[in-house]
mmCIF file of the N, C-alpha and C atoms, coordinates in Angstrom:
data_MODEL
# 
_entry.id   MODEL 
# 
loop_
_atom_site.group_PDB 
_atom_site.id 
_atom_site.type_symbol 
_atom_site.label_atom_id 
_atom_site.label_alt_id 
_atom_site.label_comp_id 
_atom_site.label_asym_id 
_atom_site.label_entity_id 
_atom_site.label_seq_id 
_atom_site.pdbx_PDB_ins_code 
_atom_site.Cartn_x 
_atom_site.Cartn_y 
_atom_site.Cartn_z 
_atom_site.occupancy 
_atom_site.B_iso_or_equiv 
_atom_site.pdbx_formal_charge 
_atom_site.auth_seq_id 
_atom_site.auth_comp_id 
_atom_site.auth_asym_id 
_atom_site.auth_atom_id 
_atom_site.pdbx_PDB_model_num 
ATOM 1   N N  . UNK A 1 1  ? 0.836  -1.163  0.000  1.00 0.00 ? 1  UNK A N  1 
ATOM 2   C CA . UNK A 1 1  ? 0.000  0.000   0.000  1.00 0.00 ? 1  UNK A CA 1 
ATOM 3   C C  . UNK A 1 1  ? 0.892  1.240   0.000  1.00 0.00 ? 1  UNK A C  1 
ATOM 4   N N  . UNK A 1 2  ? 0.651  1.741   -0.623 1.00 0.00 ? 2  UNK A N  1 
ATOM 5   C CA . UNK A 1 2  ? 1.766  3.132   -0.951 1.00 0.00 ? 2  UNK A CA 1 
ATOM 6   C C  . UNK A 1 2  ? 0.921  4.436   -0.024 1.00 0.00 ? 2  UNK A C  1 
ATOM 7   N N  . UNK A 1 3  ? 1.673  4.956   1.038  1.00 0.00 ? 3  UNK A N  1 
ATOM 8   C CA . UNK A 1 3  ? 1.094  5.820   1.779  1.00 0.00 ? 3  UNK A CA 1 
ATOM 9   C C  . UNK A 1 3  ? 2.033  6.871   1.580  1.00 0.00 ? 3  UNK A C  1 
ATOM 10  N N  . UNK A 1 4  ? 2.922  7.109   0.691  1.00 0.00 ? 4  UNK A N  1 
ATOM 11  C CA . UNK A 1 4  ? 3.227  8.611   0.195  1.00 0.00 ? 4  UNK A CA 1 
ATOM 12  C C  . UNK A 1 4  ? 4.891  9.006   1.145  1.00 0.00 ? 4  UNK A C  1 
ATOM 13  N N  . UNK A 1 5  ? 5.031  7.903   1.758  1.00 0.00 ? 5  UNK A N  1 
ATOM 14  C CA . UNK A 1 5  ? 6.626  7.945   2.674  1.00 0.00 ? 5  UNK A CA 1 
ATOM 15  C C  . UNK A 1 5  ? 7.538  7.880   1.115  1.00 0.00 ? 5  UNK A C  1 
ATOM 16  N N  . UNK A 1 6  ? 8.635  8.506   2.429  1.00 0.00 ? 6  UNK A N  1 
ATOM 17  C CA . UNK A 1 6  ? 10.243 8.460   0.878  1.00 0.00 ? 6  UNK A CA 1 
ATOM 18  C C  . UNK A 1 6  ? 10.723 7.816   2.346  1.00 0.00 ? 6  UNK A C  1 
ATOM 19  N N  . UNK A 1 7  ? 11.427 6.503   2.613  1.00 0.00 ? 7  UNK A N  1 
ATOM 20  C CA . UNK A 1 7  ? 11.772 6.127   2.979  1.00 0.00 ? 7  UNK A CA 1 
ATOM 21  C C  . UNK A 1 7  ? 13.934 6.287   2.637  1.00 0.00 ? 7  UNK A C  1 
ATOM 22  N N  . UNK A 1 8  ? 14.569 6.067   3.768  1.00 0.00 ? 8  UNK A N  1 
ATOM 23  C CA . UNK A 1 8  ? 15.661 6.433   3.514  1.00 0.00 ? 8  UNK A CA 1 
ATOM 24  C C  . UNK A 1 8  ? 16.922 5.203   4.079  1.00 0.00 ? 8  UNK A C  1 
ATOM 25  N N  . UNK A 1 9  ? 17.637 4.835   3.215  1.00 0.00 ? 9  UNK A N  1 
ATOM 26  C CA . UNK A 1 9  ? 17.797 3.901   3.883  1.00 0.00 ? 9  UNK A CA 1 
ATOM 27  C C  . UNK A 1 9  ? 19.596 4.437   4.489  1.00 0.00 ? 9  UNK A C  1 
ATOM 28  N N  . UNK A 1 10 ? 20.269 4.429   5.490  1.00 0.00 ? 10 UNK A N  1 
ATOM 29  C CA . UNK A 1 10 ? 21.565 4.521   6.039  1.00 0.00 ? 10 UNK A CA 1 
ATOM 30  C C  . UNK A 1 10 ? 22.175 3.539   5.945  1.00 0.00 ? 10 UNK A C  1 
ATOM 31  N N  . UNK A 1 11 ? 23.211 3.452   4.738  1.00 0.00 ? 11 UNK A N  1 
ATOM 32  C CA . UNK A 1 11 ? 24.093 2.309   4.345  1.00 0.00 ? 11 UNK A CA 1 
ATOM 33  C C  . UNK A 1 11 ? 25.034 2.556   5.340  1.00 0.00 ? 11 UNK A C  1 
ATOM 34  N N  . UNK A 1 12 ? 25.703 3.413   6.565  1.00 0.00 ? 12 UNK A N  1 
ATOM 35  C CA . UNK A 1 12 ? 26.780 2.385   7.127  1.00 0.00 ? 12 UNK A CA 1 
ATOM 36  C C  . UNK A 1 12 ? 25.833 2.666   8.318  1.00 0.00 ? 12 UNK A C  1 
ATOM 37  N N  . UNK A 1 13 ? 24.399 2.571   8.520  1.00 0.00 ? 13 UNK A N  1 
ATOM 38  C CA . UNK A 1 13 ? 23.795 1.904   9.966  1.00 0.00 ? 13 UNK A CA 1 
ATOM 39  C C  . UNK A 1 13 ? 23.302 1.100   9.611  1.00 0.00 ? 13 UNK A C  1 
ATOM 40  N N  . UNK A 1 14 ? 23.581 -0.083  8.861  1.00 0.00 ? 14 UNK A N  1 
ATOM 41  C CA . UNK A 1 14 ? 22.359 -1.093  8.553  1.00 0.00 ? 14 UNK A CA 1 
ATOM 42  C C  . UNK A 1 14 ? 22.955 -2.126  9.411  1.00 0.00 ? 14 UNK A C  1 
ATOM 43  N N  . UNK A 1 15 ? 22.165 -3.028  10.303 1.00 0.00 ? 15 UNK A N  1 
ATOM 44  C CA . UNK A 1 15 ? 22.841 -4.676  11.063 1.00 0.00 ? 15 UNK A CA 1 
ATOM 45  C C  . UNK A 1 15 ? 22.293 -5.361  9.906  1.00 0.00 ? 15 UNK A C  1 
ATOM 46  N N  . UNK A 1 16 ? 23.551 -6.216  9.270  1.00 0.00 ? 16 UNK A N  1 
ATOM 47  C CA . UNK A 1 16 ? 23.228 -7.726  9.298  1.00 0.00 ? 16 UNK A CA 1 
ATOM 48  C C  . UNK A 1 16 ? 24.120 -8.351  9.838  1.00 0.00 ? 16 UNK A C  1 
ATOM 49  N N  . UNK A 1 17 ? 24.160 -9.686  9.195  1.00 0.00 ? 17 UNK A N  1 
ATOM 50  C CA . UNK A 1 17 ? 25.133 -10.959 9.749  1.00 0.00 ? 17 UNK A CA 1 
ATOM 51  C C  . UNK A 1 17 ? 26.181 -11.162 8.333  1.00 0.00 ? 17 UNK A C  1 
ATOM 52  N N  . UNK A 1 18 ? 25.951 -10.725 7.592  1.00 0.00 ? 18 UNK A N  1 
ATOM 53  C CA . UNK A 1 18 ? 27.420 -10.667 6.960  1.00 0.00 ? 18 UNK A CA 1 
ATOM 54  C C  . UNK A 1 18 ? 27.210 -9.939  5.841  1.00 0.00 ? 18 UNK A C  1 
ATOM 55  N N  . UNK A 1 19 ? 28.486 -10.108 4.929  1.00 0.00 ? 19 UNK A N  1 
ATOM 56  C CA . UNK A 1 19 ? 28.926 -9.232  4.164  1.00 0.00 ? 19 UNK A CA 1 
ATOM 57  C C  . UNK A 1 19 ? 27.858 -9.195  3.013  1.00 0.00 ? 19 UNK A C  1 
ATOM 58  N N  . UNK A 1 20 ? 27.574 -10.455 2.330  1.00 0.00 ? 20 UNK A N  1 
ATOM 59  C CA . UNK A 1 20 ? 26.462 -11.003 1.293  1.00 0.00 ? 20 UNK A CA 1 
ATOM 60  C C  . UNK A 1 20 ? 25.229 -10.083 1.943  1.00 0.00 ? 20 UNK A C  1 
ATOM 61  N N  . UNK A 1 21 ? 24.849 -10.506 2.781  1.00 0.00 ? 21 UNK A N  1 
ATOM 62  C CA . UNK A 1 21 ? 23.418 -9.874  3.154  1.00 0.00 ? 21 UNK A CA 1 
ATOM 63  C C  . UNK A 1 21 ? 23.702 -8.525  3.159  1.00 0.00 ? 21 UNK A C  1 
ATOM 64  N N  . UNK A 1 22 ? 24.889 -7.924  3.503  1.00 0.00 ? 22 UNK A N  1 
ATOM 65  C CA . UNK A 1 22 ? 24.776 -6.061  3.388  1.00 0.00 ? 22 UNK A CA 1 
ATOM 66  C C  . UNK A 1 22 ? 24.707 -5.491  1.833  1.00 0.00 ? 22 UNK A C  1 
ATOM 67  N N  . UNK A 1 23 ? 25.052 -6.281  0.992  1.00 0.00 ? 23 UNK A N  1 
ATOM 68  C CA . UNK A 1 23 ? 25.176 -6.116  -0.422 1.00 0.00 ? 23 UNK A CA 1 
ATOM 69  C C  . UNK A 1 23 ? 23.947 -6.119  -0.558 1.00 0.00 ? 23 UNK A C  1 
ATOM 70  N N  . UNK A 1 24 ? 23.110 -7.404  -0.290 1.00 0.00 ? 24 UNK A N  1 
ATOM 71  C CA . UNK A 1 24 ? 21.790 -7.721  -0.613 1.00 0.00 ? 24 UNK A CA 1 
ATOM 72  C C  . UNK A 1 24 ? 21.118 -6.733  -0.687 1.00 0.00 ? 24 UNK A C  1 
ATOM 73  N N  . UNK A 1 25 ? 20.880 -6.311  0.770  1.00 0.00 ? 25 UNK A N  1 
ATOM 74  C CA . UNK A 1 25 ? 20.396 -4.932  1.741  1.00 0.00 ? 25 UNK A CA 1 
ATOM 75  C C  . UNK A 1 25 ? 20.251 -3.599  0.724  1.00 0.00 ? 25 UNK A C  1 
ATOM 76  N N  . UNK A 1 26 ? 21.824 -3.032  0.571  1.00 0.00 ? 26 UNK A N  1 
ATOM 77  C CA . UNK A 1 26 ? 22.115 -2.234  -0.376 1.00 0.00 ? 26 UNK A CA 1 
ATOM 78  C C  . UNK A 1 26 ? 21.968 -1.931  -1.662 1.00 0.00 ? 26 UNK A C  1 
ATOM 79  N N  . UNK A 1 27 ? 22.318 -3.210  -2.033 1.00 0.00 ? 27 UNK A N  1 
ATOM 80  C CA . UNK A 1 27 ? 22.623 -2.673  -3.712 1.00 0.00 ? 27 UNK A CA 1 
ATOM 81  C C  . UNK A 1 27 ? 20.828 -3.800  -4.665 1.00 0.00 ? 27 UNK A C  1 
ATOM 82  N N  . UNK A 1 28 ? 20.228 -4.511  -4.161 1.00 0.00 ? 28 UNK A N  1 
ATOM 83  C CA . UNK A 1 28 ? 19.135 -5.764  -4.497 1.00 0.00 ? 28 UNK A CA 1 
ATOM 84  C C  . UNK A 1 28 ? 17.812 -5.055  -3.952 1.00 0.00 ? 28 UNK A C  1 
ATOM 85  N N  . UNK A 1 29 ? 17.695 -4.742  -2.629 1.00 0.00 ? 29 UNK A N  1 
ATOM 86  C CA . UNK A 1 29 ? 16.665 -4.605  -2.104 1.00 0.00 ? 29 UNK A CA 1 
ATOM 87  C C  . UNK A 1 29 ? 15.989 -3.042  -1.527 1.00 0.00 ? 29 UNK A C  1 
ATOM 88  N N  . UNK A 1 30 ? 17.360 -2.024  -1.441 1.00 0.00 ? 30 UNK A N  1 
ATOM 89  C CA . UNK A 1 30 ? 17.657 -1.173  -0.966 1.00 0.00 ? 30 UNK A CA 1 
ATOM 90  C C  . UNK A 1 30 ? 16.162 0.276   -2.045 1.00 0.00 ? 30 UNK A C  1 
ATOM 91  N N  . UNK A 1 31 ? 17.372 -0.603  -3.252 1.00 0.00 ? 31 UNK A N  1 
ATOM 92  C CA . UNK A 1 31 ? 16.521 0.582   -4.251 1.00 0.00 ? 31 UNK A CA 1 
ATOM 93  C C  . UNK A 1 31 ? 15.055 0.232   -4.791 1.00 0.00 ? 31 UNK A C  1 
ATOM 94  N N  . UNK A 1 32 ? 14.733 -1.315  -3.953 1.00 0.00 ? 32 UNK A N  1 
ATOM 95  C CA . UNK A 1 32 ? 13.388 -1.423  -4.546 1.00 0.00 ? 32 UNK A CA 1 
ATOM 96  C C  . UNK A 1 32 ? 12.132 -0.566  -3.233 1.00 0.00 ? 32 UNK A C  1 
ATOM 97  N N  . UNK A 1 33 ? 12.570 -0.289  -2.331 1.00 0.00 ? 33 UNK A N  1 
ATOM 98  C CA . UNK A 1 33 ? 11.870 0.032   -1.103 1.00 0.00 ? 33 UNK A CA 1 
ATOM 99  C C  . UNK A 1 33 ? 12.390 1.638   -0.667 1.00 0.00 ? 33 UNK A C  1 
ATOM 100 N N  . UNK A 1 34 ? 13.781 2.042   -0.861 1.00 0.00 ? 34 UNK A N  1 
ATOM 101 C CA . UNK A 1 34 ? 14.052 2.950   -0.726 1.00 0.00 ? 34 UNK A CA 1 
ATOM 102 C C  . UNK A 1 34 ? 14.293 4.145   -1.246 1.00 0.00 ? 34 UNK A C  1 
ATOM 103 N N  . UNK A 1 35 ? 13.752 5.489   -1.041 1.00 0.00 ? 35 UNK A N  1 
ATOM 104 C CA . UNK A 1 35 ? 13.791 6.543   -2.114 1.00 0.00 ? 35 UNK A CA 1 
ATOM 105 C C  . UNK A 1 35 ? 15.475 7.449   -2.161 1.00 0.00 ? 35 UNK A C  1 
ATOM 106 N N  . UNK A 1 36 ? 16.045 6.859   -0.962 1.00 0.00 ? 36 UNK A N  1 
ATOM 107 C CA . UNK A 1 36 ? 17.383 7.422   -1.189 1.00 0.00 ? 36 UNK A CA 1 
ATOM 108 C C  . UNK A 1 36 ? 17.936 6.411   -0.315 1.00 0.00 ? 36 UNK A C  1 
ATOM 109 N N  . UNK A 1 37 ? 19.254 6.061   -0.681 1.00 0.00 ? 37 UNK A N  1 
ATOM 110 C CA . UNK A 1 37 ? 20.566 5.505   0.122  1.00 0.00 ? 37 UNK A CA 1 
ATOM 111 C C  . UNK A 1 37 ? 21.415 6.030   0.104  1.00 0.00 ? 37 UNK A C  1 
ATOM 112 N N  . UNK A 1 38 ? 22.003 6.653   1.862  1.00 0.00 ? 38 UNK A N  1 
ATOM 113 C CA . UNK A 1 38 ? 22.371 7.940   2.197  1.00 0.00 ? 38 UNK A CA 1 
ATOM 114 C C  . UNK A 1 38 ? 23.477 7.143   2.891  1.00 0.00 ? 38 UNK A C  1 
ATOM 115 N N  . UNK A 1 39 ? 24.469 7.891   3.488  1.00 0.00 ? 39 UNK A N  1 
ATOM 116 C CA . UNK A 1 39 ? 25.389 7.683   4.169  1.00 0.00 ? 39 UNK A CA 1 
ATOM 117 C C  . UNK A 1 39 ? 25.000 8.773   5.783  1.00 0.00 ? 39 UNK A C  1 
ATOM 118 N N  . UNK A 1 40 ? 24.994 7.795   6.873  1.00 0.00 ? 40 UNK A N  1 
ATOM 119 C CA . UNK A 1 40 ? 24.441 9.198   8.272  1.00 0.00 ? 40 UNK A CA 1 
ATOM 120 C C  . UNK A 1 40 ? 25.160 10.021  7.947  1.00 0.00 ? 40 UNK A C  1 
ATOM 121 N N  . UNK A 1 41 ? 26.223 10.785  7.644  1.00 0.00 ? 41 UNK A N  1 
ATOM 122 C CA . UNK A 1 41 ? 26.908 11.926  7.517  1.00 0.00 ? 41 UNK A CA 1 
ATOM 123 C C  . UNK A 1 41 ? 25.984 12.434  6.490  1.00 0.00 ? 41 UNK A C  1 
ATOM 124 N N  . UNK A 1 42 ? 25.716 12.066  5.473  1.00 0.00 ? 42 UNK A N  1 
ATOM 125 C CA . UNK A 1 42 ? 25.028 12.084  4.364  1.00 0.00 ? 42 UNK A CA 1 
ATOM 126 C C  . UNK A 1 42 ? 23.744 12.791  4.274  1.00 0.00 ? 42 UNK A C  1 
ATOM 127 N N  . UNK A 1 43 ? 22.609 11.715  5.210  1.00 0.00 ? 43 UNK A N  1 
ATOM 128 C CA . UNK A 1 43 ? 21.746 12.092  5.667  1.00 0.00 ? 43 UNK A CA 1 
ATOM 129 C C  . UNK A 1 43 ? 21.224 13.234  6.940  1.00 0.00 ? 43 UNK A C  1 
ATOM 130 N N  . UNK A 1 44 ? 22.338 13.640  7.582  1.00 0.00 ? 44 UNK A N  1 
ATOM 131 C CA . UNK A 1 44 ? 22.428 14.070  8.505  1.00 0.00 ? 44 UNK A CA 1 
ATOM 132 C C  . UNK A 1 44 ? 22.346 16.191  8.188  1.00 0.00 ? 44 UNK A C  1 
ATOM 133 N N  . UNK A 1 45 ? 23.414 16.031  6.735  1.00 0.00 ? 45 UNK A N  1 
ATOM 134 C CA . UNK A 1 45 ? 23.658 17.326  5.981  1.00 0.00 ? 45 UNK A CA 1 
ATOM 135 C C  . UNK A 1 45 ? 22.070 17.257  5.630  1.00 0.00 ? 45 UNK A C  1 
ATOM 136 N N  . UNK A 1 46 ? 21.720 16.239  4.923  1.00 0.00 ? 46 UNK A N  1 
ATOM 137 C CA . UNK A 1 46 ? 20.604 16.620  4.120  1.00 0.00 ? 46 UNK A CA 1 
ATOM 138 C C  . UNK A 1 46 ? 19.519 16.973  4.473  1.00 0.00 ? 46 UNK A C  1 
ATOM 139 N N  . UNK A 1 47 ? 19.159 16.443  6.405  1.00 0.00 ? 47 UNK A N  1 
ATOM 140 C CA . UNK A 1 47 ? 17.772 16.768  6.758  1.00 0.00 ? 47 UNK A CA 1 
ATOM 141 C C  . UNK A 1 47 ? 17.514 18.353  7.147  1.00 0.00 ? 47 UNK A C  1 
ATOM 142 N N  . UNK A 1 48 ? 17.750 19.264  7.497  1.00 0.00 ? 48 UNK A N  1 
ATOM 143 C CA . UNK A 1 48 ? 17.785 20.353  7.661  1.00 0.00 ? 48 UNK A CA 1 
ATOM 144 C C  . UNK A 1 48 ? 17.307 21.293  6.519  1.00 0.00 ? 48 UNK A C  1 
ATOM 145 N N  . UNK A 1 49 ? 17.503 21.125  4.992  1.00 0.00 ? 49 UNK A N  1 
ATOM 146 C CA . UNK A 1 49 ? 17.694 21.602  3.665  1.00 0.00 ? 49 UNK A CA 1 
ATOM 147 C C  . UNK A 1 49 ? 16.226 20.872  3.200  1.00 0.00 ? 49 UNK A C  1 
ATOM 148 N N  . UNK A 1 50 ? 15.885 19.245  3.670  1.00 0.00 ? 50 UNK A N  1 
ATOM 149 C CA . UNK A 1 50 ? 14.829 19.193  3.089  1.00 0.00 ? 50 UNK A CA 1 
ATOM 150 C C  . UNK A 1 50 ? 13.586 19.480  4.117  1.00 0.00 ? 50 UNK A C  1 
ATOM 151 N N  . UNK A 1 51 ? 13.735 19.538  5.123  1.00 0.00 ? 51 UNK A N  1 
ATOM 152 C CA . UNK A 1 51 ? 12.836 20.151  6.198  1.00 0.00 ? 51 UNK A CA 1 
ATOM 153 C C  . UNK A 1 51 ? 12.554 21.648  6.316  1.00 0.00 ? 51 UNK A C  1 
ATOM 154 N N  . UNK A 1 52 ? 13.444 22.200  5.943  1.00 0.00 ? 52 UNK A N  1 
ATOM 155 C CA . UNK A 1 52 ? 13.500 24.275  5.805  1.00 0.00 ? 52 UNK A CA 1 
ATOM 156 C C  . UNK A 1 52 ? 12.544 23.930  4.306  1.00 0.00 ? 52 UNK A C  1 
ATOM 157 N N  . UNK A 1 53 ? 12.611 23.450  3.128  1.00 0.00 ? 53 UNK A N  1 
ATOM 158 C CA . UNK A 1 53 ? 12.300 23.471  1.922  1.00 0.00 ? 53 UNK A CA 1 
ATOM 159 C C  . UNK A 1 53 ? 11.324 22.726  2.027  1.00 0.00 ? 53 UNK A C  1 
ATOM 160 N N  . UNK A 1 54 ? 10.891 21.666  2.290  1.00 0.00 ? 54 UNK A N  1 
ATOM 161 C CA . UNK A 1 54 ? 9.692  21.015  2.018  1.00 0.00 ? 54 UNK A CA 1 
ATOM 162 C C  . UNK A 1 54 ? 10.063 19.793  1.049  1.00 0.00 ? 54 UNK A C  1 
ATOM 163 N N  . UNK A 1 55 ? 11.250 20.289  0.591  1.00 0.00 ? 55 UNK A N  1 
ATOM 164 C CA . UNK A 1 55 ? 11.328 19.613  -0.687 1.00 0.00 ? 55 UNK A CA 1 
ATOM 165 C C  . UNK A 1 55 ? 11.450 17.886  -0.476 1.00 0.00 ? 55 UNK A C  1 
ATOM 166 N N  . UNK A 1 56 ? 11.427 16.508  -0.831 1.00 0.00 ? 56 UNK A N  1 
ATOM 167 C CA . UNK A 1 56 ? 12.291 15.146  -0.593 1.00 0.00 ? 56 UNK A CA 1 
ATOM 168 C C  . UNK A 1 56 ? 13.682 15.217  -1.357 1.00 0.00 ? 56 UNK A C  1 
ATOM 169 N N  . UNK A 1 57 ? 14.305 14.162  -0.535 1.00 0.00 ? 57 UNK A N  1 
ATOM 170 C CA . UNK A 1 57 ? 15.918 14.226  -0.501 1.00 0.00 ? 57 UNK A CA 1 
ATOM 171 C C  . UNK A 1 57 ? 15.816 13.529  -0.964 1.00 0.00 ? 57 UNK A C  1 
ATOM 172 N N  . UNK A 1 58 ? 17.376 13.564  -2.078 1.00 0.00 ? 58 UNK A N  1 
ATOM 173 C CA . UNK A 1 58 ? 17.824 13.162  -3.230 1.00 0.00 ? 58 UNK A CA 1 
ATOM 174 C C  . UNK A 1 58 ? 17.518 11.702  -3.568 1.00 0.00 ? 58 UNK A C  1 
# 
């Protein structure tokens, strides 16, 4: 059900159990669910700019 979220995903806060599954995570599953894959430094610059603006991040 699509309720209008941009979901964000933080590639170096993600837990798994190994290396395969962080790939999975990232690069397989990441971009089917997520509207950006950010780095926290990343995301961290960006919330301020899209919260003053209204606008969604990149």
């Amino acid at each position: 059900m699509e309720l209008g979220y941009f979901p964000t995903l933080a590639s170096d806060a993600t837990a798994v159990f190994s290396h395969l599954m962080m790939h999975a995570a990232h690069k397989l599953n990441g971009p089917t669910c997520a509207h950006a894959i950010l780095t926290t430094a990343e995301l961290i610059e960006v919330l301020p700019k899209a919260s003053a603006s209204k606008e969604t991040m990149p």
